[in-house]
PyMOL commands that place a pseudoatom at each C-alpha (Angstrom):
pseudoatom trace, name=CA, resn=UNK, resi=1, chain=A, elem=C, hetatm=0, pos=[-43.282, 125.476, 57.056]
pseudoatom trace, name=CA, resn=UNK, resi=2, chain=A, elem=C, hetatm=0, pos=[-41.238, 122.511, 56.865]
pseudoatom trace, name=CA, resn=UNK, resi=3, chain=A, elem=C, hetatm=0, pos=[-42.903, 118.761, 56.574]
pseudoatom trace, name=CA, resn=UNK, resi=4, chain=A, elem=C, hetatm=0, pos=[-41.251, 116.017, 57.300]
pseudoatom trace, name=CA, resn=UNK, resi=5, chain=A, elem=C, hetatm=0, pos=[-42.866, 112.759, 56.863]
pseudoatom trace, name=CA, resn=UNK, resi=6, chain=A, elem=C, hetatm=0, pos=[-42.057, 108.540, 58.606]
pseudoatom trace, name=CA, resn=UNK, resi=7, chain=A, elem=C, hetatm=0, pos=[-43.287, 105.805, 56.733]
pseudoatom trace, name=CA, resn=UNK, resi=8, chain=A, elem=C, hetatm=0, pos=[-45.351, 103.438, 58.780]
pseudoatom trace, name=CA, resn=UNK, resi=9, chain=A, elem=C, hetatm=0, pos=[-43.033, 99.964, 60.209]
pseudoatom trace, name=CA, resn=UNK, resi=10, chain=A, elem=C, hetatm=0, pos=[-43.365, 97.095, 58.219]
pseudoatom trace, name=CA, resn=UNK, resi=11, chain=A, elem=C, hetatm=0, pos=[-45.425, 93.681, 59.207]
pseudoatom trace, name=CA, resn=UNK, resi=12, chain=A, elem=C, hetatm=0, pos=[-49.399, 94.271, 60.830]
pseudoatom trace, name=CA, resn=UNK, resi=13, chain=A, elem=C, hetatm=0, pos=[-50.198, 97.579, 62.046]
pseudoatom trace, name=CA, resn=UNK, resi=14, chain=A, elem=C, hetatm=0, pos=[-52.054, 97.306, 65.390]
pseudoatom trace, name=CA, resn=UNK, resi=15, chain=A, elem=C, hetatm=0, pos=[-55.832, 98.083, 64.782]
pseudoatom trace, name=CA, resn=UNK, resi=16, chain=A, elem=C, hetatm=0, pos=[-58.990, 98.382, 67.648]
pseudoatom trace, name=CA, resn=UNK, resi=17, chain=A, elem=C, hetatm=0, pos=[-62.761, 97.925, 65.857]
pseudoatom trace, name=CA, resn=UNK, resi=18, chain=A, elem=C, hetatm=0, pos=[-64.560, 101.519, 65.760]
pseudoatom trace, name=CA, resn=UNK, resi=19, chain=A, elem=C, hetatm=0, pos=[-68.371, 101.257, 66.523]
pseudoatom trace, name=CA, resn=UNK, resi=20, chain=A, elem=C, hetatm=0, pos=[-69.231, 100.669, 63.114]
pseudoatom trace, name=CA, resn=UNK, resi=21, chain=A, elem=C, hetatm=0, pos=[-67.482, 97.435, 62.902]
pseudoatom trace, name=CA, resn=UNK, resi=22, chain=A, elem=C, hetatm=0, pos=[-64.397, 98.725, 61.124]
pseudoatom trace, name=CA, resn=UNK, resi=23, chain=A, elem=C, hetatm=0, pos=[-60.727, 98.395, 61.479]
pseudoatom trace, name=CA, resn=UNK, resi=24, chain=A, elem=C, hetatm=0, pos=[-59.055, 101.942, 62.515]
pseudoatom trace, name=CA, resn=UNK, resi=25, chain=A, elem=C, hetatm=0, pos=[-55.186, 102.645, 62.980]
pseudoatom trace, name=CA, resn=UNK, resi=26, chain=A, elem=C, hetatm=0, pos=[-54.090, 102.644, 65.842]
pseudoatom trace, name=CA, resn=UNK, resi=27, chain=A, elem=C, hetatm=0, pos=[-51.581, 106.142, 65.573]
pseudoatom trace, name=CA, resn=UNK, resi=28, chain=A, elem=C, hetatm=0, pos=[-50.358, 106.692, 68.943]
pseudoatom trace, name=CA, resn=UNK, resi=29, chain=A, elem=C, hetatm=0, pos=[-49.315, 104.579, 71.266]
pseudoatom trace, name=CA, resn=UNK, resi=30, chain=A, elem=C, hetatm=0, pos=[-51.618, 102.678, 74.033]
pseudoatom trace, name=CA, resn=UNK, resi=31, chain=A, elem=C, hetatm=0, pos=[-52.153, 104.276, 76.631]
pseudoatom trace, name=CA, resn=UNK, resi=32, chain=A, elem=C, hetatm=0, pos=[-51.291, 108.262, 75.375]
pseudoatom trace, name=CA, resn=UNK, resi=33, chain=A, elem=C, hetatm=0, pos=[-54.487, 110.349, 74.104]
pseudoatom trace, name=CA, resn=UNK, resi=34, chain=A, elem=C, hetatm=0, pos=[-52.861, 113.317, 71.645]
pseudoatom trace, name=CA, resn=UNK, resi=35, chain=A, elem=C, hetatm=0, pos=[-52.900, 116.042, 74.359]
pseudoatom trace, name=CA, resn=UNK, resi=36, chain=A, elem=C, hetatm=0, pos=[-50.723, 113.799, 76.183]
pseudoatom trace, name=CA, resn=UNK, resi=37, chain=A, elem=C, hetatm=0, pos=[-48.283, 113.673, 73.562]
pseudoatom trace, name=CA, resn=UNK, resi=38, chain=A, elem=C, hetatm=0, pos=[-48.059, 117.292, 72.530]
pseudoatom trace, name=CA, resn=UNK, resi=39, chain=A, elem=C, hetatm=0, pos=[-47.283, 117.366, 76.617]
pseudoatom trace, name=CA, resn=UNK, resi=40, chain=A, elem=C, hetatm=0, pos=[-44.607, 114.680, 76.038]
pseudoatom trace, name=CA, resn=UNK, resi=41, chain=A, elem=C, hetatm=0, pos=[-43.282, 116.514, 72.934]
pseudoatom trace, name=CA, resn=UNK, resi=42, chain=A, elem=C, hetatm=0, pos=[-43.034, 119.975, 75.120]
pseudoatom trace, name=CA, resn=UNK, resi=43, chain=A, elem=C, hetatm=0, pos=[-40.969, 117.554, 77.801]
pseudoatom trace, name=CA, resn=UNK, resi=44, chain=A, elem=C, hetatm=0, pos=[-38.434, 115.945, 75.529]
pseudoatom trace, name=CA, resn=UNK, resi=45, chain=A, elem=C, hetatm=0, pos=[-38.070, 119.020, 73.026]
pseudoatom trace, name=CA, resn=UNK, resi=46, chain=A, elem=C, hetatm=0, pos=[-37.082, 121.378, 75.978]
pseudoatom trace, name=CA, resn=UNK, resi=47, chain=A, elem=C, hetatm=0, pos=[-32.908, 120.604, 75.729]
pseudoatom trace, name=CA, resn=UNK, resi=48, chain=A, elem=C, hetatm=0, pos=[-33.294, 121.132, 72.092]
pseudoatom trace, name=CA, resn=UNK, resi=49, chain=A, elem=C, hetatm=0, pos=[-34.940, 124.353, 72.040]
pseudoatom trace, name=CA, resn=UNK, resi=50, chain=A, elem=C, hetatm=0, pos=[-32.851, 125.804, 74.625]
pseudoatom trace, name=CA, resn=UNK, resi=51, chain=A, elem=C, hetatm=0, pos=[-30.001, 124.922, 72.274]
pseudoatom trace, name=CA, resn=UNK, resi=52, chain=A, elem=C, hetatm=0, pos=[-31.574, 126.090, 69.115]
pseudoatom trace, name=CA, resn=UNK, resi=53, chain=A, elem=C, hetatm=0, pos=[-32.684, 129.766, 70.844]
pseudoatom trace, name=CA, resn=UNK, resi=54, chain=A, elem=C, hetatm=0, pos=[-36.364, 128.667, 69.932]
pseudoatom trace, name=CA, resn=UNK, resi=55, chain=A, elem=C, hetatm=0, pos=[-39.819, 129.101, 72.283]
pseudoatom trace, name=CA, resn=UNK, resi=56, chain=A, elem=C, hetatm=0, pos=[-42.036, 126.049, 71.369]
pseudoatom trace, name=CA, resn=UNK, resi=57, chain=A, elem=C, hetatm=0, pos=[-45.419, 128.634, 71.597]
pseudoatom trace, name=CA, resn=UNK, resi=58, chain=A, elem=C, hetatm=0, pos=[-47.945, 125.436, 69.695]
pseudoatom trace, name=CA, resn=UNK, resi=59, chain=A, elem=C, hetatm=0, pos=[-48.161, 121.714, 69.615]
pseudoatom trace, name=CA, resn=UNK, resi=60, chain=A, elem=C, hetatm=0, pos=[-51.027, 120.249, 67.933]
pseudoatom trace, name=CA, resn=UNK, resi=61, chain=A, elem=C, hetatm=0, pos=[-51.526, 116.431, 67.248]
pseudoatom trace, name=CA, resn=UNK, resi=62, chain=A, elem=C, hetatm=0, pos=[-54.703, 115.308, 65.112]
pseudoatom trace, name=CA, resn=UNK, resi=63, chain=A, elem=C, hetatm=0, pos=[-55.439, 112.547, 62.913]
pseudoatom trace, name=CA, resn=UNK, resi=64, chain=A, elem=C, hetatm=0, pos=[-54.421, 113.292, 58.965]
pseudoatom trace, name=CA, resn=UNK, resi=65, chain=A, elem=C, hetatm=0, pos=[-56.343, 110.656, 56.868]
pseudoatom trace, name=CA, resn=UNK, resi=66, chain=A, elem=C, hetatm=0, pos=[-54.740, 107.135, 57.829]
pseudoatom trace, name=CA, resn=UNK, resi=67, chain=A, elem=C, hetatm=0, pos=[-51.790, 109.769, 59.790]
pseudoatom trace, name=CA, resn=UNK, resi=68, chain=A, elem=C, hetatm=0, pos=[-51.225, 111.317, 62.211]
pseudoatom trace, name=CA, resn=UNK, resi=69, chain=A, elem=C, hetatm=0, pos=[-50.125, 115.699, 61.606]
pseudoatom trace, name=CA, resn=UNK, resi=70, chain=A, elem=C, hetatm=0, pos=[-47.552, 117.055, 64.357]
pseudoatom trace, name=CA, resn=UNK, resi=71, chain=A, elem=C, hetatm=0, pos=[-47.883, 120.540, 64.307]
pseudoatom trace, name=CA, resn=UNK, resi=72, chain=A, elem=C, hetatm=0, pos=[-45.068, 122.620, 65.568]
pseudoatom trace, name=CA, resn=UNK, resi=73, chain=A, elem=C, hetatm=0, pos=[-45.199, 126.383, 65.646]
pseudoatom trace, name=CA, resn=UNK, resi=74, chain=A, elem=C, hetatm=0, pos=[-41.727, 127.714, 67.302]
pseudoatom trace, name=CA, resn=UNK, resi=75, chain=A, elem=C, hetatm=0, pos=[-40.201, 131.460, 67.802]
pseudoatom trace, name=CA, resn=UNK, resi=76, chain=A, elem=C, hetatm=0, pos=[-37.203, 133.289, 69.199]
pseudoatom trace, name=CA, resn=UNK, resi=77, chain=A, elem=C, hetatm=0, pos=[-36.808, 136.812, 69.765]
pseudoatom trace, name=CA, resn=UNK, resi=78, chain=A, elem=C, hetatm=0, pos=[-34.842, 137.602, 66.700]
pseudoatom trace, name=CA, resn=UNK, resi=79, chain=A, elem=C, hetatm=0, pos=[-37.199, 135.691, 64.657]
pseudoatom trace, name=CA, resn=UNK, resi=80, chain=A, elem=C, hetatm=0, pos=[-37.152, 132.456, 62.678]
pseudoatom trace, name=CA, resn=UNK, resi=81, chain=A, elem=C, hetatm=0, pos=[-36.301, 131.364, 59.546]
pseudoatom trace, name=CA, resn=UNK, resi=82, chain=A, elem=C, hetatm=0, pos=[-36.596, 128.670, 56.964]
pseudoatom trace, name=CA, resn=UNK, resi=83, chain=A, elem=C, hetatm=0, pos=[-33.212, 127.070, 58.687]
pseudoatom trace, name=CA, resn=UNK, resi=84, chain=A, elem=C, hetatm=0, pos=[-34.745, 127.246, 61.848]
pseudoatom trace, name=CA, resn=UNK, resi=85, chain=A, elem=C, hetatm=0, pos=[-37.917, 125.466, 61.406]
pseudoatom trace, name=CA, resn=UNK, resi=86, chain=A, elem=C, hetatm=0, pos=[-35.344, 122.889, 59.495]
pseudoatom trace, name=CA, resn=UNK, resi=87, chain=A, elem=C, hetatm=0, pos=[-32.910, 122.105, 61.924]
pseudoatom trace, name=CA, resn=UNK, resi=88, chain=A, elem=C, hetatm=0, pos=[-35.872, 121.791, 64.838]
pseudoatom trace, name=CA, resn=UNK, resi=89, chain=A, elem=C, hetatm=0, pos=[-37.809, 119.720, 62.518]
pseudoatom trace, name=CA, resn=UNK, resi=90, chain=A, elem=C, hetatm=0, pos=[-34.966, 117.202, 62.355]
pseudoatom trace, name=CA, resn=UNK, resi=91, chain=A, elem=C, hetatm=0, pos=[-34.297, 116.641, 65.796]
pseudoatom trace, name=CA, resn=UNK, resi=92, chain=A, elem=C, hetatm=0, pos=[-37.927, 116.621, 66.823]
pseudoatom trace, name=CA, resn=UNK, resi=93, chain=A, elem=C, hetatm=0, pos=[-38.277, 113.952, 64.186]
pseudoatom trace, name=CA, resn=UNK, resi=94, chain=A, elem=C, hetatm=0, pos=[-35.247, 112.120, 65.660]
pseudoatom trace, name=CA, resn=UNK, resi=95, chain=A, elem=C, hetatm=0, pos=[-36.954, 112.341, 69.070]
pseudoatom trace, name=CA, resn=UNK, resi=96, chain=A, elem=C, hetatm=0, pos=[-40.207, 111.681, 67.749]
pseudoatom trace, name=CA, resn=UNK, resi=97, chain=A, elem=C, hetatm=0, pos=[-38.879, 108.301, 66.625]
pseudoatom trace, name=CA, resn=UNK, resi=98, chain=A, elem=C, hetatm=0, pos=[-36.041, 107.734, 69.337]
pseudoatom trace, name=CA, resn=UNK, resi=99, chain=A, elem=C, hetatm=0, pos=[-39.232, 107.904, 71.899]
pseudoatom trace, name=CA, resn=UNK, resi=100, chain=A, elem=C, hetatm=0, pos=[-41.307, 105.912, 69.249]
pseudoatom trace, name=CA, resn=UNK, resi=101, chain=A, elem=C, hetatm=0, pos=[-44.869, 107.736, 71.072]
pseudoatom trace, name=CA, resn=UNK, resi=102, chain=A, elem=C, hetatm=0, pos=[-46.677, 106.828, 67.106]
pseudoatom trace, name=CA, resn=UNK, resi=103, chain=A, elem=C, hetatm=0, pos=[-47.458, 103.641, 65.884]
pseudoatom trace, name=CA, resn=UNK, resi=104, chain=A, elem=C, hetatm=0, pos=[-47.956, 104.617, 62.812]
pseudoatom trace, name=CA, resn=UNK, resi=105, chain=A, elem=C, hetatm=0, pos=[-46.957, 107.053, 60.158]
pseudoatom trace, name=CA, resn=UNK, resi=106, chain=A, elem=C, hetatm=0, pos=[-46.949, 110.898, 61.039]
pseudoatom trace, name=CA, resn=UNK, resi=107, chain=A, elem=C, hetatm=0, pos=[-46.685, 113.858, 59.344]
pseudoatom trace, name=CA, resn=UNK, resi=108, chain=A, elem=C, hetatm=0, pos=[-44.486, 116.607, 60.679]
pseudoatom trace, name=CA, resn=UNK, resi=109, chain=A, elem=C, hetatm=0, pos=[-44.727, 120.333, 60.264]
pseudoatom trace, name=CA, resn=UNK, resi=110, chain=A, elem=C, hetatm=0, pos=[-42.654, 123.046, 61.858]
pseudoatom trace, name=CA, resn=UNK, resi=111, chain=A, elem=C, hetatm=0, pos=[-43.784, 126.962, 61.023]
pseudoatom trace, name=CA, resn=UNK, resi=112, chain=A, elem=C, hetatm=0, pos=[-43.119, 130.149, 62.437]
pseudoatom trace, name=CA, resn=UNK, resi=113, chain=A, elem=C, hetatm=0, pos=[-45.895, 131.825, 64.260]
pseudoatom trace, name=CA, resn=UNK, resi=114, chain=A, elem=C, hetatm=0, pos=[-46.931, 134.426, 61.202]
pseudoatom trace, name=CA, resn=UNK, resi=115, chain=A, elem=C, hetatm=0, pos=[-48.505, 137.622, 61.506]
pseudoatom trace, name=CA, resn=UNK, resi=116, chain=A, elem=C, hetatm=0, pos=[-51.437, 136.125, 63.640]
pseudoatom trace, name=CA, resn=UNK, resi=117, chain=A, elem=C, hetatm=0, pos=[-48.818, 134.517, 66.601]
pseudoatom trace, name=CA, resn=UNK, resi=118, chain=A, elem=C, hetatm=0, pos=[-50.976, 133.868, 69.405]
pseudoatom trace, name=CA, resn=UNK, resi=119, chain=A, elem=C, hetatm=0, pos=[-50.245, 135.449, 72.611]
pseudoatom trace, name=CA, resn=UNK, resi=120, chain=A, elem=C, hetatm=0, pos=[-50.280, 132.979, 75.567]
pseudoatom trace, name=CA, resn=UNK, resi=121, chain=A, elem=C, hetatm=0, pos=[-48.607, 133.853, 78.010]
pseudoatom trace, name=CA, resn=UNK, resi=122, chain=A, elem=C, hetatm=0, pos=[-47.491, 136.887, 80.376]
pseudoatom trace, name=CA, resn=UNK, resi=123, chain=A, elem=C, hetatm=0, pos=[-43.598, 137.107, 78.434]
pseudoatom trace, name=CA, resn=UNK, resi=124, chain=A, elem=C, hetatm=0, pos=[-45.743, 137.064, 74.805]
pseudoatom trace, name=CA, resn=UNK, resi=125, chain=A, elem=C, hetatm=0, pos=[-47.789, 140.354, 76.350]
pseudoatom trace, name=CA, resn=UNK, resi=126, chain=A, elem=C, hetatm=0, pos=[-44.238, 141.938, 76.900]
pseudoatom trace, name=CA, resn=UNK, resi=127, chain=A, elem=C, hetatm=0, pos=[-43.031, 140.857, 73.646]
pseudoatom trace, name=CA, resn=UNK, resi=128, chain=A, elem=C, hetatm=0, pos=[-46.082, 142.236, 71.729]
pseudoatom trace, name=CA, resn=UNK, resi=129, chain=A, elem=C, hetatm=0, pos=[-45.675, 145.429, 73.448]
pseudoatom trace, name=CA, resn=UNK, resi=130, chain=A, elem=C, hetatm=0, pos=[-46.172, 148.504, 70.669]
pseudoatom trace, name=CA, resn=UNK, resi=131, chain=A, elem=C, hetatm=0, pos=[-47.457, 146.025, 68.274]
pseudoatom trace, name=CA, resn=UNK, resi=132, chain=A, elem=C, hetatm=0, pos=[-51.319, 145.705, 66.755]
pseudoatom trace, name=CA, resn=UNK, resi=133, chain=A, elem=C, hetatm=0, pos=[-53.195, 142.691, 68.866]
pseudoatom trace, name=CA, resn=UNK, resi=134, chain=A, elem=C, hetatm=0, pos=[-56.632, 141.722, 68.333]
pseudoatom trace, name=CA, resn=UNK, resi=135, chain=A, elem=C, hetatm=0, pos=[-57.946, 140.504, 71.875]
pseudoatom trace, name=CA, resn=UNK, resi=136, chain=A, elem=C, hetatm=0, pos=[-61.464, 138.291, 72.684]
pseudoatom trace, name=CA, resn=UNK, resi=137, chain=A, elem=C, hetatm=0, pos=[-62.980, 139.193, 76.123]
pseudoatom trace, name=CA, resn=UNK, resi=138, chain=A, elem=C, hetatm=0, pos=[-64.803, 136.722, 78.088]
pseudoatom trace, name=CA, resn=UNK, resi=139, chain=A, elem=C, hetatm=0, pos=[-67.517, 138.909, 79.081]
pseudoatom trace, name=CA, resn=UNK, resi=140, chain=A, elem=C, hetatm=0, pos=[-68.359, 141.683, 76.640]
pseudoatom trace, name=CA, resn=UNK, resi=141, chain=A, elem=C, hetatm=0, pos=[-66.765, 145.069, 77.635]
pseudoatom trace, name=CA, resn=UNK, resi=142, chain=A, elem=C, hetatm=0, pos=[-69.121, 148.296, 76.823]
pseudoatom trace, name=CA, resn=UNK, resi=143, chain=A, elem=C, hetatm=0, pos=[-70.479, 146.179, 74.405]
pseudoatom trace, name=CA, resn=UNK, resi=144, chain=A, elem=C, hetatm=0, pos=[-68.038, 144.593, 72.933]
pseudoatom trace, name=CA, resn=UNK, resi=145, chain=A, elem=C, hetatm=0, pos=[-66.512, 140.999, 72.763]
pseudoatom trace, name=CA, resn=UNK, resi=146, chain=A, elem=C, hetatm=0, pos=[-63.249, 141.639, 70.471]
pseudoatom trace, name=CA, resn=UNK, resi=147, chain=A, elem=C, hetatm=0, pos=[-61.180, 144.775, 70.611]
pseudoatom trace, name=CA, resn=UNK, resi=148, chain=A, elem=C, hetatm=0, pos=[-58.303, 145.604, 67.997]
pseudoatom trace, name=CA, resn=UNK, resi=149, chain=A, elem=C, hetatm=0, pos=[-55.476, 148.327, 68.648]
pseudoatom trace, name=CA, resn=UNK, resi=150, chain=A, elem=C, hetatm=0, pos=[-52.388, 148.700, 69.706]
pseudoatom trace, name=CA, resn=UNK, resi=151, chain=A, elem=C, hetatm=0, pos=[-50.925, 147.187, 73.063]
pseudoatom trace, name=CA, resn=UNK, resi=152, chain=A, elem=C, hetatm=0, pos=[-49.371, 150.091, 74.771]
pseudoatom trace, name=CA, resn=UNK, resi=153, chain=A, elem=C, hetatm=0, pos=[-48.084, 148.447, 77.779]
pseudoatom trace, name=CA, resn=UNK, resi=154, chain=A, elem=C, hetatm=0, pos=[-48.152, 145.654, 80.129]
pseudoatom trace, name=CA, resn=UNK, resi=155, chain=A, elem=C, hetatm=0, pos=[-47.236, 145.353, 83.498]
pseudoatom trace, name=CA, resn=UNK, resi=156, chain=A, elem=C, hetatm=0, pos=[-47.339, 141.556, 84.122]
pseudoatom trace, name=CA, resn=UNK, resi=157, chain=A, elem=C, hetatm=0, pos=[-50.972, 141.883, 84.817]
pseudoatom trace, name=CA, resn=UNK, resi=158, chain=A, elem=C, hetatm=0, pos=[-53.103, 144.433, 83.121]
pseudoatom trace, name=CA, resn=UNK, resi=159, chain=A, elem=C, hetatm=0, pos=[-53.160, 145.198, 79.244]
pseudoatom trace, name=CA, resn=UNK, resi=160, chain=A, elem=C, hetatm=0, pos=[-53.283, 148.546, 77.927]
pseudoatom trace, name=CA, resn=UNK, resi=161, chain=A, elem=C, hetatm=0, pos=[-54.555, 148.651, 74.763]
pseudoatom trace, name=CA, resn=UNK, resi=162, chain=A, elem=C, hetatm=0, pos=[-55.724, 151.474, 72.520]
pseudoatom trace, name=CA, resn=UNK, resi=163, chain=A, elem=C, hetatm=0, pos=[-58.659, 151.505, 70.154]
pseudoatom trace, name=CA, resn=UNK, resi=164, chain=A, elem=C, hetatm=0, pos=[-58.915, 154.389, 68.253]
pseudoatom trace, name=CA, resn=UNK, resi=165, chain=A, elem=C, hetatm=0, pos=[-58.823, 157.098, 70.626]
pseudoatom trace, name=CA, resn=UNK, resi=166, chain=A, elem=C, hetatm=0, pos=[-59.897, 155.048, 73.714]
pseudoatom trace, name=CA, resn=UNK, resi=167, chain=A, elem=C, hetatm=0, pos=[-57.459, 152.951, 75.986]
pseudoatom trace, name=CA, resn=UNK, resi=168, chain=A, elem=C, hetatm=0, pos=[-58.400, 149.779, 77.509]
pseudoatom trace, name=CA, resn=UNK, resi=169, chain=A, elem=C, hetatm=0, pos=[-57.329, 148.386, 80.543]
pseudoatom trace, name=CA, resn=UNK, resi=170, chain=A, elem=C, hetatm=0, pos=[-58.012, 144.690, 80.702]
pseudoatom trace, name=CA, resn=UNK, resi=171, chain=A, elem=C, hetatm=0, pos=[-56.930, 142.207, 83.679]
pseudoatom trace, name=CA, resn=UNK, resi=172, chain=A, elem=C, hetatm=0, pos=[-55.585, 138.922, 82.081]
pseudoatom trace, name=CA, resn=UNK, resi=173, chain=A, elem=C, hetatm=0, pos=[-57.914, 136.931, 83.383]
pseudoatom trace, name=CA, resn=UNK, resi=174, chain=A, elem=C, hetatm=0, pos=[-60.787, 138.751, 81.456]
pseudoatom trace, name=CA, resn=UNK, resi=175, chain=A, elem=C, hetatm=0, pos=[-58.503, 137.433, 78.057]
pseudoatom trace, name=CA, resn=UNK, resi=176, chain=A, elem=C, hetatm=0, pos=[-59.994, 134.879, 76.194]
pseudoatom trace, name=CA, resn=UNK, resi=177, chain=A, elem=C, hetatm=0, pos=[-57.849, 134.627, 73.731]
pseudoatom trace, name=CA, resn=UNK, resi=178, chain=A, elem=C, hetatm=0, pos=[-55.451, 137.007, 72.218]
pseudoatom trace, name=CA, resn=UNK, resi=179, chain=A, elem=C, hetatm=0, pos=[-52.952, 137.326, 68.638]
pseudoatom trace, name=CA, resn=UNK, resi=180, chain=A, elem=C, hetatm=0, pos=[-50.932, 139.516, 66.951]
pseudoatom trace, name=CA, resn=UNK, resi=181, chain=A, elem=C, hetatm=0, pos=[-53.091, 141.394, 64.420]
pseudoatom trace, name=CA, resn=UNK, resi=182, chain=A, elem=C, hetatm=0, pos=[-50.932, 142.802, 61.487]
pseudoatom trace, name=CA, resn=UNK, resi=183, chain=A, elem=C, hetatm=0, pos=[-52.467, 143.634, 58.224]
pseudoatom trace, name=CA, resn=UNK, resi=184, chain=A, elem=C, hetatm=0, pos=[-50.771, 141.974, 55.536]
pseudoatom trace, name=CA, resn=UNK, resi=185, chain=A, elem=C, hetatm=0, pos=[-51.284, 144.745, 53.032]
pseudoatom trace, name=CA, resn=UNK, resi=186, chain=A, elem=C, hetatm=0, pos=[-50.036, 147.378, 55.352]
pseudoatom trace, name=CA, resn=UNK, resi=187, chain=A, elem=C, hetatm=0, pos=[-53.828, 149.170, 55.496]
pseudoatom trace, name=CA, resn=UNK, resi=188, chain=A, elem=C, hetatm=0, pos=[-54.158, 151.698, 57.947]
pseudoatom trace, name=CA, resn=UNK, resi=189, chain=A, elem=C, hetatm=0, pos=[-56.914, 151.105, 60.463]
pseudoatom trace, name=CA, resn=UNK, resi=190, chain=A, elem=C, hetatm=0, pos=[-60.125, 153.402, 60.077]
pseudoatom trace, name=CA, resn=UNK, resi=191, chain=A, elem=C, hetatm=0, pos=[-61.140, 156.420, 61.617]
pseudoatom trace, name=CA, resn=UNK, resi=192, chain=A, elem=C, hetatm=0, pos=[-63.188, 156.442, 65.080]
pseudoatom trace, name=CA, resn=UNK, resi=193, chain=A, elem=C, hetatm=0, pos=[-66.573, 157.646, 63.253]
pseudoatom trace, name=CA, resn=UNK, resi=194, chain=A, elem=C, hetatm=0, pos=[-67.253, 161.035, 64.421]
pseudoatom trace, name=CA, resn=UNK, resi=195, chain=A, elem=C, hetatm=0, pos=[-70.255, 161.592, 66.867]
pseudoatom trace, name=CA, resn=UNK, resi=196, chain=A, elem=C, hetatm=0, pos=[-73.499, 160.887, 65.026]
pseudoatom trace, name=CA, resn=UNK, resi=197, chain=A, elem=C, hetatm=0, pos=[-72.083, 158.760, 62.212]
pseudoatom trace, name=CA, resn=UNK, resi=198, chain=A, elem=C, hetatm=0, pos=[-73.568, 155.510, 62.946]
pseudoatom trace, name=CA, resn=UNK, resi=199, chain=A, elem=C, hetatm=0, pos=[-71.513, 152.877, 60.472]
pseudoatom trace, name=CA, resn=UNK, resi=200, chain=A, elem=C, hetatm=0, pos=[-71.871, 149.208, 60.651]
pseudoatom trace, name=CA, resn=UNK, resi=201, chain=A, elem=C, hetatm=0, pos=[-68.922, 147.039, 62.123]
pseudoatom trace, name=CA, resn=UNK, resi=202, chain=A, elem=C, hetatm=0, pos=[-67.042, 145.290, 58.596]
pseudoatom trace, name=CA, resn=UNK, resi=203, chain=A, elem=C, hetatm=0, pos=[-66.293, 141.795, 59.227]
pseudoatom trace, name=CA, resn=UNK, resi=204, chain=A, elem=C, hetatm=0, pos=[-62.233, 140.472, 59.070]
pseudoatom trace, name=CA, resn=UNK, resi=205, chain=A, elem=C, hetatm=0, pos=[-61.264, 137.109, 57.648]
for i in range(1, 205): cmd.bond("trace and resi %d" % i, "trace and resi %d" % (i + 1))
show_as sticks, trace
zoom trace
């Protein structure tokens, strides 16, 4: 992760009166709520990410104290590094400020996805082909809501994914949500019990 930080502009910031009475920053601009700017971000980042060999996969904007946090999470198919994250960070600060969207003081963060990247979108299913997801339905299937295994294919519509010894086929639009799910500590995943061997599900942080 790489923060990068702009100190607010000197003279009066702007201010509106909260309910209570109080003055509260003003930290983006009139007129833009903070899913419109991680919108705008996606827009004016898009030359700079095609240059860089980056995917932008996570924007999130959210007030930080008296700041404002830009979080960036970016990827590329051969993976990213600490340079990476740098050199984006830089220019989406430039543009950040060139396009002068804050009022205020930000904080800016730019990360890799990790071992939990979130899978979005149909080319994020192909990526994660082979790999361990963890995948919330939303309807329960045979009783359950989450399923964990391995994604065995996908055709650009319908997940495969393997559970033990049982594959599941699952139409995107029955995803919820869906990430990668690799164990940290390299732990193999349990046995199926064996018929008659009632355990209880163990929770995962």
């Amino acid at each position: 992760m790489v923060p990068r930080e702009k100190k607010p502009d000197r003279g009066k910031r702007p201010s509106r009166k909260d309910e209570g009475g109080g003055a509260e920053p003003i930290l983006i601009r009139p007129g833009l709520k903070a899913q419109d700017l991680a919108k705008k971000i996606r827009e004016v980042t898009s030359p700079a990410l095609i240059a860089c060999g980056l995917d932008l996969l996570e924007v999130e904007v959210k007030p930080l104290a008296r700041r404002l946090l830009v979080r960036a999470v970016v990827d590329s198919p051969q993976g990213v590094g600490v340079e990476d994250c740098a050199r984006f960070s830089r220019q989406l600060g430039d543009l950040l400020d060139v396009h002068d969207f804050i009022a205020g003081s930000y904080t800016l963060e730019v990360s890799s996805p990790g071992l939990d990247r979130p899978l979005r979108k149909p080319a994020d299913f192909f990526w994660a082909k082979g790999k361990p997801v963890k995948v919330t339905l939303k309807k329960p299937l045979e009783g359950q809501n989450v399923l964990t295994g391995t994604l065995m294919d996908f055709d650009g519509e319908v997940l495969n994914l393997k559970q033990g010894e049982q594959v599941f086929h699952l139409a995107l639009n029955q995803v919820a949500k869906a990430r990668l799910d690799f164990d940290p500590f390299g732990r193999a995943e349990p046995e199926p019990p064996a018929a008659g061997d009632i355990r209880k599900p163990k929770c995962r942080s």
